[in-house]
C-alpha positions as CSV (number, residue, x, y, z in Angstrom):
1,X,122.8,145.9,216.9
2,X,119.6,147.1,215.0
3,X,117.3,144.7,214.1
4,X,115.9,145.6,210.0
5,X,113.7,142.1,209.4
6,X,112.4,138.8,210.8
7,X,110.9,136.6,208.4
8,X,109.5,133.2,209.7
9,X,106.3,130.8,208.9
10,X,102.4,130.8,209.5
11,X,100.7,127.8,208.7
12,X,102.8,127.4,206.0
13,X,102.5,130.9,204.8
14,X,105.7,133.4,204.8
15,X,105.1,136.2,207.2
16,X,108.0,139.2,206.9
17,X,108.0,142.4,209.8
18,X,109.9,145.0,208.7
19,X,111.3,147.1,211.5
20,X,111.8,150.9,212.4
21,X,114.9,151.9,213.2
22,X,113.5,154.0,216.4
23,X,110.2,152.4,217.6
24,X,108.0,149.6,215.8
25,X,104.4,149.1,217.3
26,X,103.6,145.2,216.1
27,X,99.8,143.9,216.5
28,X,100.3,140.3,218.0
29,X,96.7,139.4,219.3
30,X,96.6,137.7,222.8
31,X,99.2,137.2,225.6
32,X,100.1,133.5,224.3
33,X,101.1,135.2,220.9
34,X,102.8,137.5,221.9
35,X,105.3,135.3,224.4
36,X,105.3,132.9,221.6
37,X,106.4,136.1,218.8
38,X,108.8,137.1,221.6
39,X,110.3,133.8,221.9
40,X,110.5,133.4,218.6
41,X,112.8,136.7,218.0
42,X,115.0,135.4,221.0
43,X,115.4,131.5,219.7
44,X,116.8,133.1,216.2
45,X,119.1,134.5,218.2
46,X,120.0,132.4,220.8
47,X,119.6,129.3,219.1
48,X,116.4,127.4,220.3
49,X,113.9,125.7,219.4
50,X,111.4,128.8,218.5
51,X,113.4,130.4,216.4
52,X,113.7,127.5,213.9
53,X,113.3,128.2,210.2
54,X,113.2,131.6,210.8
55,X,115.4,134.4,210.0
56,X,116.3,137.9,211.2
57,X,118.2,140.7,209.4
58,X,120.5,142.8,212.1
59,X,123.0,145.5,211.3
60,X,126.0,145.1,213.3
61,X,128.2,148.0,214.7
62,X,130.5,147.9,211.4
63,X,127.3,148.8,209.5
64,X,127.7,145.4,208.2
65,X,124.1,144.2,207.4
66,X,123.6,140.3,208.6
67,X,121.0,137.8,207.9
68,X,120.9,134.8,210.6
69,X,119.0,131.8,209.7
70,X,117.8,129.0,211.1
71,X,116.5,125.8,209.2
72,X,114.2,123.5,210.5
73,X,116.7,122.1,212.8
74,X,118.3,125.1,214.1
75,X,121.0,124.8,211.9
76,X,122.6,128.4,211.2
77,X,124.0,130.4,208.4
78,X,125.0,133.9,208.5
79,X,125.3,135.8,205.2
80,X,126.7,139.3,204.4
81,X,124.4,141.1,202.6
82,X,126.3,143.6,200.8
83,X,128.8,140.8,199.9
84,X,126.9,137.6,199.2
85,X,129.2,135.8,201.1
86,X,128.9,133.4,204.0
87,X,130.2,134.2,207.0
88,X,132.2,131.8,209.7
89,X,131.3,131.7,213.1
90,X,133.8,130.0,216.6
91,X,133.0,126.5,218.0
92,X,133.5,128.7,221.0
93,X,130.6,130.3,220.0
94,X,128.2,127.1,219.6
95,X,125.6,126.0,222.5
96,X,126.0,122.3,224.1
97,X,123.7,120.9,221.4
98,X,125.9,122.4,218.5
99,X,123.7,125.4,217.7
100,X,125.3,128.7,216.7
101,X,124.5,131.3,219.6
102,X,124.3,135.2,218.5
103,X,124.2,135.7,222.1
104,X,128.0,134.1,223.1
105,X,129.4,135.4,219.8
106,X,129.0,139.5,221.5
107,X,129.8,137.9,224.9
108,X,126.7,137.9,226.5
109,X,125.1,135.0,228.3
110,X,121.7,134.3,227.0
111,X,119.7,134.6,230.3
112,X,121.4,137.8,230.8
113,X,120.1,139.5,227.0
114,X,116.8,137.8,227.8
115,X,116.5,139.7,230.7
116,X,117.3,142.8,229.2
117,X,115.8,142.3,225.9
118,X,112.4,141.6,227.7
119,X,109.9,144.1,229.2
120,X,106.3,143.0,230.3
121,X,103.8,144.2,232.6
122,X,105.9,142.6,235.6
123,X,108.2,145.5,235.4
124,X,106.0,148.0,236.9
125,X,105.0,146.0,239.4
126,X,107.7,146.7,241.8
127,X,109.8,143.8,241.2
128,X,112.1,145.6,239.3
129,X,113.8,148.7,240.9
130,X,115.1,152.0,239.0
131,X,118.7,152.9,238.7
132,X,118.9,156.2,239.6
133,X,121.7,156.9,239.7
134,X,122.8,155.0,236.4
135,X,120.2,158.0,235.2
136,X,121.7,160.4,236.7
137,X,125.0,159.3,235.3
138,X,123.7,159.6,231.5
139,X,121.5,162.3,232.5
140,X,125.2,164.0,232.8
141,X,127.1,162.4,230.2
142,X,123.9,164.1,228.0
143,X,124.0,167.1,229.3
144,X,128.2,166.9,228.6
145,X,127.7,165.9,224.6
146,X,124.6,168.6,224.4
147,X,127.4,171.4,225.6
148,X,129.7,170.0,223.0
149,X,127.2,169.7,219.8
150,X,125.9,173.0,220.9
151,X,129.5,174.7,220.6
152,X,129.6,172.6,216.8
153,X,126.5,173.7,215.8
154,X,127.2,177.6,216.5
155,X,130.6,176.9,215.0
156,X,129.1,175.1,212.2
157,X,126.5,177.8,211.3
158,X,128.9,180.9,211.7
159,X,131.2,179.0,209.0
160,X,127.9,178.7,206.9
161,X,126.9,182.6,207.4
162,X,130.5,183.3,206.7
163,X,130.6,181.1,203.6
164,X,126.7,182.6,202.3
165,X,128.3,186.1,202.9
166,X,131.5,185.2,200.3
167,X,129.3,183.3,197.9
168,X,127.3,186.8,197.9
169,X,130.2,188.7,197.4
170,X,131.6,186.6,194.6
171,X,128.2,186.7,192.8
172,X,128.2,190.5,192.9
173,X,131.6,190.4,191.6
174,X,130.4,187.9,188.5
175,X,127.8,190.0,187.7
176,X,130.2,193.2,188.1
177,X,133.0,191.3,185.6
178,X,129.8,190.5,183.2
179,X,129.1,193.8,183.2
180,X,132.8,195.2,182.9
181,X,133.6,192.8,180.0
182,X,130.1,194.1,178.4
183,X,131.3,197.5,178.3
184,X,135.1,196.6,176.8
185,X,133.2,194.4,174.1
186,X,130.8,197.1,173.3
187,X,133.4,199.7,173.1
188,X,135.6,197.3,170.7
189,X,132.3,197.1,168.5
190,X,131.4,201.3,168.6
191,X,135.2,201.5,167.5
192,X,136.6,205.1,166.8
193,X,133.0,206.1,165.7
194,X,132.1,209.9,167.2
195,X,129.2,210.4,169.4
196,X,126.0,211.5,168.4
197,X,124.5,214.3,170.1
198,X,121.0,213.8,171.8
199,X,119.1,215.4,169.4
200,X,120.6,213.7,166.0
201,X,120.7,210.4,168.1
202,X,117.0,210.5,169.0
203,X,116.7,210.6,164.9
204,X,119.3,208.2,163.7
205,X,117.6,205.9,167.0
206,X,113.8,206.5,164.5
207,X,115.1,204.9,161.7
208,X,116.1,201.4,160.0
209,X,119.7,200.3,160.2
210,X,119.2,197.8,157.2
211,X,119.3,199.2,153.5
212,X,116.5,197.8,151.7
213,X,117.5,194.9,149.5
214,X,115.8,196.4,146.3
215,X,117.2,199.6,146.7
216,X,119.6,199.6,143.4
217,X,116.8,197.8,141.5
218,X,114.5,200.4,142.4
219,X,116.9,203.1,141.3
220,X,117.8,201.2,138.4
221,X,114.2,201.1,137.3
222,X,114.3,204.9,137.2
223,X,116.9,205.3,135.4
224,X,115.5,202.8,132.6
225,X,112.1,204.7,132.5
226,X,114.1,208.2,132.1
227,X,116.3,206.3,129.2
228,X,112.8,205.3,127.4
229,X,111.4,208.8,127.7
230,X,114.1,210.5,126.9
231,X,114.6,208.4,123.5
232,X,110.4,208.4,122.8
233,X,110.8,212.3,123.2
234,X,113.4,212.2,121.1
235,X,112.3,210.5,118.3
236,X,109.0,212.3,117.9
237,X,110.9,215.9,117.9
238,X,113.3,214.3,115.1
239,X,109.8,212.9,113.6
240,X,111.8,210.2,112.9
241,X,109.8,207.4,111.4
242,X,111.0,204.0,109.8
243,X,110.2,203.4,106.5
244,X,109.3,200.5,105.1
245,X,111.8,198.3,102.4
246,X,110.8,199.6,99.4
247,X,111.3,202.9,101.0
248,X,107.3,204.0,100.2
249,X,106.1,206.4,103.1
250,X,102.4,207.6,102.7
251,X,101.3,210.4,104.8
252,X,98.7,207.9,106.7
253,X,101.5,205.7,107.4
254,X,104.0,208.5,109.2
255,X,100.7,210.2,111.2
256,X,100.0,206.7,112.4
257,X,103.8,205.7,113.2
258,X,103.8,209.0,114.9
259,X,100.7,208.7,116.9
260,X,102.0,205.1,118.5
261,X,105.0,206.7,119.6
262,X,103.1,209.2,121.1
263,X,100.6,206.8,122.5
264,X,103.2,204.6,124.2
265,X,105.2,207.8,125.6
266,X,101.8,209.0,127.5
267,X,100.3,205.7,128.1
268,X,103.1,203.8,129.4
269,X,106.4,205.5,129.6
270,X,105.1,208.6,131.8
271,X,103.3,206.2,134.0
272,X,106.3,203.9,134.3
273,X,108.5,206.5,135.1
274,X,106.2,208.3,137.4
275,X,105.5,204.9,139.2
276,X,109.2,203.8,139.5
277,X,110.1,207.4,141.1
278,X,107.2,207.4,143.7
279,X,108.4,203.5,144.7
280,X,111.8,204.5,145.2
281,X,110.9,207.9,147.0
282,X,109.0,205.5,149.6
283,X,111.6,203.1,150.2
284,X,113.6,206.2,150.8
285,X,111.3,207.9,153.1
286,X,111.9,205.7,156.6
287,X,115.3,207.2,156.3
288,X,114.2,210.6,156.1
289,X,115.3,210.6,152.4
290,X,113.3,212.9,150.0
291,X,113.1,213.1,146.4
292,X,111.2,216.0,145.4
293,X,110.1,218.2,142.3
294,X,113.3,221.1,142.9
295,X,115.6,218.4,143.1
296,X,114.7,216.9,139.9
297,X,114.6,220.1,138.3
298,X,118.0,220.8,139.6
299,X,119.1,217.7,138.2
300,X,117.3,217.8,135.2
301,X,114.2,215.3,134.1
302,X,116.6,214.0,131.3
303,X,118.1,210.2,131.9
304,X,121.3,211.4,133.4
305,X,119.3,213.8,135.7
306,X,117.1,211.3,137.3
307,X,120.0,209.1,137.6
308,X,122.0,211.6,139.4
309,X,118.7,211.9,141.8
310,X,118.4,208.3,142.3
311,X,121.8,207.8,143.2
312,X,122.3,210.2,145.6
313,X,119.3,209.0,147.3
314,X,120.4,205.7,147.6
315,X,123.5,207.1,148.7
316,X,121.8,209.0,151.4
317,X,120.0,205.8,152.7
318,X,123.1,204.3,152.7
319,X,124.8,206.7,155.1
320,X,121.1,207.1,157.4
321,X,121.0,203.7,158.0
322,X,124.4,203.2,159.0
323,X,124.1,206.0,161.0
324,X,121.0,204.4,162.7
325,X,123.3,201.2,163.4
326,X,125.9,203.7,165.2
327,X,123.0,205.3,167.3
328,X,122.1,201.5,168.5
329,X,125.5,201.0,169.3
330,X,126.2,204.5,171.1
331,X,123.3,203.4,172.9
332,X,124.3,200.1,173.8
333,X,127.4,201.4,175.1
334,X,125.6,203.9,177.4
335,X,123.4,201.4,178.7
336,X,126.6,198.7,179.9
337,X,128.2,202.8,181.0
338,X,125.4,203.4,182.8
339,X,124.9,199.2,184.5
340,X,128.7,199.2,185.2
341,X,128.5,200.1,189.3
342,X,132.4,200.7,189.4
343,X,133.4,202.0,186.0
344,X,137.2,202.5,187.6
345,X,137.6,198.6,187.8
346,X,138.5,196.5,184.6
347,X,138.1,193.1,184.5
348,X,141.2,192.2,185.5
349,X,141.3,193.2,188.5
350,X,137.7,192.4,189.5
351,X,138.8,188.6,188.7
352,X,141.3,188.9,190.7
353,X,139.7,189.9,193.8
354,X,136.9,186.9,192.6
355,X,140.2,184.4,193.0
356,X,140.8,185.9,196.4
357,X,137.3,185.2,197.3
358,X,137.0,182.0,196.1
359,X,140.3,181.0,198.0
360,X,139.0,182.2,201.3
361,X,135.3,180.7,200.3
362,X,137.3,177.0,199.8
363,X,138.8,177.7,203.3
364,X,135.6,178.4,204.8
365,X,134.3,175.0,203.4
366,X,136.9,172.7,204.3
367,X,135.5,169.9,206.5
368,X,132.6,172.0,207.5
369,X,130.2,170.0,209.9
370,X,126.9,168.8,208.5
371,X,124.5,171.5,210.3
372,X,120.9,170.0,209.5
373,X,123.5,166.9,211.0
374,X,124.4,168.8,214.5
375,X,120.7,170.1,214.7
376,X,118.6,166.7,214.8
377,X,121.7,165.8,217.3
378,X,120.9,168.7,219.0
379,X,117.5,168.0,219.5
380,X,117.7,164.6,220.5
381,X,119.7,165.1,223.2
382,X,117.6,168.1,224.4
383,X,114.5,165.2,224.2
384,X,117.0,162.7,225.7
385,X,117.9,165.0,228.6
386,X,113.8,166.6,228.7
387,X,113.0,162.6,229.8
388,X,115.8,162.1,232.1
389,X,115.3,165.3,234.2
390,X,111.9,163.7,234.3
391,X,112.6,160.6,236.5
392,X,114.9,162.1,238.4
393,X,112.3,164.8,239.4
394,X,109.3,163.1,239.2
395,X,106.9,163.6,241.8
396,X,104.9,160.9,244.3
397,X,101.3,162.5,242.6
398,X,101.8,159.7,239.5
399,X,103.5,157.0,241.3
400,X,102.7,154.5,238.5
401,X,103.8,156.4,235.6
402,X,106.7,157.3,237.7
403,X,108.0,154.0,238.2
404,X,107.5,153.0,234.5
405,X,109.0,155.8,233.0
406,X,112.1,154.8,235.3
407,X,112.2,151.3,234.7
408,X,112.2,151.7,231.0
409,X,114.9,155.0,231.4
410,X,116.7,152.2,233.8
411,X,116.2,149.8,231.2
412,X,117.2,151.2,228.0
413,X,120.1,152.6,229.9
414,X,121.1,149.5,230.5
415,X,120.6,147.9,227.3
416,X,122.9,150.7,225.5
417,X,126.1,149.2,225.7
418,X,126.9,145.6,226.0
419,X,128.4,142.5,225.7
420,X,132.5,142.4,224.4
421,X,131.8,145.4,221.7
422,X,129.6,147.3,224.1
423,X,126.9,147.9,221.2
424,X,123.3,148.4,222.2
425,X,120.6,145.6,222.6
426,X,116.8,146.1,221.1
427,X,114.2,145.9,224.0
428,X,110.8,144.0,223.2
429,X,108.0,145.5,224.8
430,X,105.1,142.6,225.5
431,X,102.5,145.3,225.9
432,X,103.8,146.9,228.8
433,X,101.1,149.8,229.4
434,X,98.1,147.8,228.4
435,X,96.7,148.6,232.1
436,X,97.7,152.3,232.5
437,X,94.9,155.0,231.3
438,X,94.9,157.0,228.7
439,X,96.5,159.9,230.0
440,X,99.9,158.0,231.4
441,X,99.7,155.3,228.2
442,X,100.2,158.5,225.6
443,X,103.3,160.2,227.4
444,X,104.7,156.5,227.7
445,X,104.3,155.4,224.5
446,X,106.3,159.0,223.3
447,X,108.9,158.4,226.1
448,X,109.3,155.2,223.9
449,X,109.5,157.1,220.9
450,X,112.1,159.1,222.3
451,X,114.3,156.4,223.5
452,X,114.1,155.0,219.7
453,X,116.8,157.8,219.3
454,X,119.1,155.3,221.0
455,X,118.0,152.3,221.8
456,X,115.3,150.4,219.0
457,X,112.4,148.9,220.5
458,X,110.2,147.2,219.5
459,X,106.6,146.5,221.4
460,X,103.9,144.0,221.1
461,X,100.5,144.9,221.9
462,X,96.8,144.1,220.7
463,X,95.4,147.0,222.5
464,X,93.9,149.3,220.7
465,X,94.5,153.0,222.4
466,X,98.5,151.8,221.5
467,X,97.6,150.8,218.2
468,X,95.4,154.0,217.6
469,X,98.7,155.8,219.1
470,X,101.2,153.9,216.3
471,X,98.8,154.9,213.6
472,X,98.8,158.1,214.0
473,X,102.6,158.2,214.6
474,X,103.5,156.1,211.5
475,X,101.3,158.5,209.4
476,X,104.2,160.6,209.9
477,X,107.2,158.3,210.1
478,X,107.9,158.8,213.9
479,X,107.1,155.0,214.1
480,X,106.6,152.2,212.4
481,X,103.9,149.8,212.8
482,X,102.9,146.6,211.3
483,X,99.3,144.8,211.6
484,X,99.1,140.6,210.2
């Protein structure tokens, strides 16, 4: 069993101690306290008189987490946490006063767990003796299971390298079936086109791909200002005057008729004109599109000439810009050419040899071992087996750290496996190494640490080199410790 919580009463007030699963350090001040915090943690158990209205939360070796308690006549009640539900317990398993014993219910006798559960001062003192060769036993039977998680964990990592090296390989092939299915799309869109060469590409690449939306209207614009001049000029060469209704036409009136024709030809028209051709020759330009002087004297400057001129223009931007789009798209299509590693595989069959992967890559992964698992096993035995070569080998220089780092070794070993379902028991520690110095009390208190791997325990002291110790140890979670 593991022991999470006991709860119980001070003066009325609720006082809760949460436990570590390896090693909790617990500040109990004076030796009558801590026999009577010691007792109490054995009477919720056992079913006496100190462990009344108390309460302790255990998890048993189902992983079943229990709560025993104990009202103020010793009455019990045992609830499953995960469940709610109360649980029954044996009248076999009831003391002569009717009490329900934890103790009887695992097949222990109580003065037996007491004995183990229990560690003071007395057992350095010589009235205990080691069990070497119990040590020795489990010193083997670790060295055994390290052999065993060692041949895992090298199994378990070479599966992992094996399975890193296939998710490599199928990434390489995603990014190789990206790239494939880049070039068969790009060469959809480039179509039957032809290839620029470099030169004419380097020029189509220089200019816009979009026609300019006002293109027509700017051409159209040109055409209307030709249509103006050409009637204006017209009309003045004819000298062609309206006359008024009662058909009376002074000479003032056709000089001045004739002078706003004039006036509007070479004020407005001209400009107009001028204007609308030097618009449209600028949109024209980015695509390398002229309109010059010899080809509107080719044409002719009359309507229909400038409207031949503007129309081939805009048909000249026309066929520039959509060259300039095929020049992004040859280029395009280089660029996926040129990324595509192994231009003699299509997509098809680079998926396929993804599948293939991906098959051996699920094979690789069935049932692997947890790793990060097999490696803290790893290294807890290698710490287990580090303390048990220890007492076996250690030397008659430290005779009293000697014979505590047996007994507890002795101890714990003991404690492992017990009663009818041969589950381990906690050990409480009253403050054990109180009277050792500094220099054995620090290697003790890790030895303790270490069996927390295997057995919990959990140790009562007001001392404060151990209580400095636990501090400094919780900081990082090694331990826990808990201070009224």
């Amino acid at each position: 069993m593991r022991v999470e919580e006991l709860a119980y009463a001070v003066n009325g007030q609720p006082v809760t101690v949460q436990f570590h699963a390896s090693l909790t350090v617990v500040q109990v001040n004076g030796a009558g306290e801590r026999a009577a915090w010691a007792a109490r943690v054995l009477g919720v158990l056992e079913g006496v008189r100190p462990g009344d209205s108390a309460s302790v939360v255990s998890v048993d070796r189902t992983g079943r987490r229990i709560r025993l308690a104990r009202d103020d006549q010793g009455g019990a009640t045992l609830t499953d946490l995960a469940t709610g539900a109360e649980l029954p317990y044996a009248a076999g398993h009831l003391s002569l006063d009717g009490r329900f014993d934890w103790f009887a219910s695992v097949g222990l006798r109580s003065r037996t767990a007491a004995d183990l559960i229990l560690v003071d001062a007395a057992a350095f003192t010589g009235d205990e003796q080691h069990d070497g060769g119990g040590v020795a036993a489990e010193l083997t039977e670790a060295r055994a299971r390290l052999a065993e998680v060692e041949g895992q964990r090298r199994a378990a990592t070479s599966r992992l390298r094996r399975a890193h090296e296939l998710r490599g390989r199928i990434a390489d092939l995603d990014g190789e079936i990206r790239r494939a299915d880049a070039v068969d799309d790009t060469r959809r869109a480039f179509g039957a086109r032809s290839r620029l060469d470099r030169e004419a590409q380097a020029e189509a690449l220089a200019r816009p791909t979009e026609v300019p939306a006002d293109l027509e209207t700017l051409a159209g614009a040109c055409r209307a200002a030709a249509q103006r001049r050409d009637e204006l000029v017209a009309r003045l060469d004819a000298r062609e005057v309206h006359l008024s209704p009662l058909r009376e036409t002074p000479q003032a009136t056709m000089a001045a008729e004739e002078a706003a024709l004039h006036r509007e030809l070479v004020e407005e028209v001209e400009p107009a004109f001028v204007d609308a051709l030097a618009v449209l020759a600028d949109a024209c330009r980015p695509f390398g599109v002229t309109i010059d002087a010899a080809d509107i004297e080719a044409a002719g400057v009359d309507a229909p000439g400038i409207e031949a001129v503007a129309n081939r223009a805009v048909a000249k931007v026309v066929a520039r810009a959509a060259e300039a789009g095929d020049a992004r798209l040859q280029q395009a299509l280089e660029v996926v050419e040129s990324d595509h590693r192994t231009p003699g595989s299509d997509p098809r069959s680079l998926a396929a040899e993804r599948s293939r992967l991906l098959r051996r890559l699920q094979r690789a992964e069935r049932d692997l071992p947890d790793a990060a698992e097999l490696a803290e096993q790893h290294a807890a035995l290698e710490r287990r087996i580090a303390a048990l070569d220890a007492s076996l080998s250690a030397t008659a220089r430290l005779p009293a750290f000697s014979a505590a780092e047996s007994v507890l070794l002795g101890r714990a070993a003991r404690a492992r496996r017990v009663g009818r379902y041969k589950e381990p028991l906690p050990l409480v520690v009253d403050d054990a190494f109180a009277a050792f110095g500094v220099s054995d009390k620090s290697p003790l208190l890790d030895l303790l640490a270490g069996l927390g791997d295997t057995t919990q325990i959990v140790y009562l002291t007001d001392d404060p080199d151990t209580l400095a110790w636990a501090s400094e140890k919780a900081g990082t979670g090694q331990v826990g410790l808990w201070r009224p």
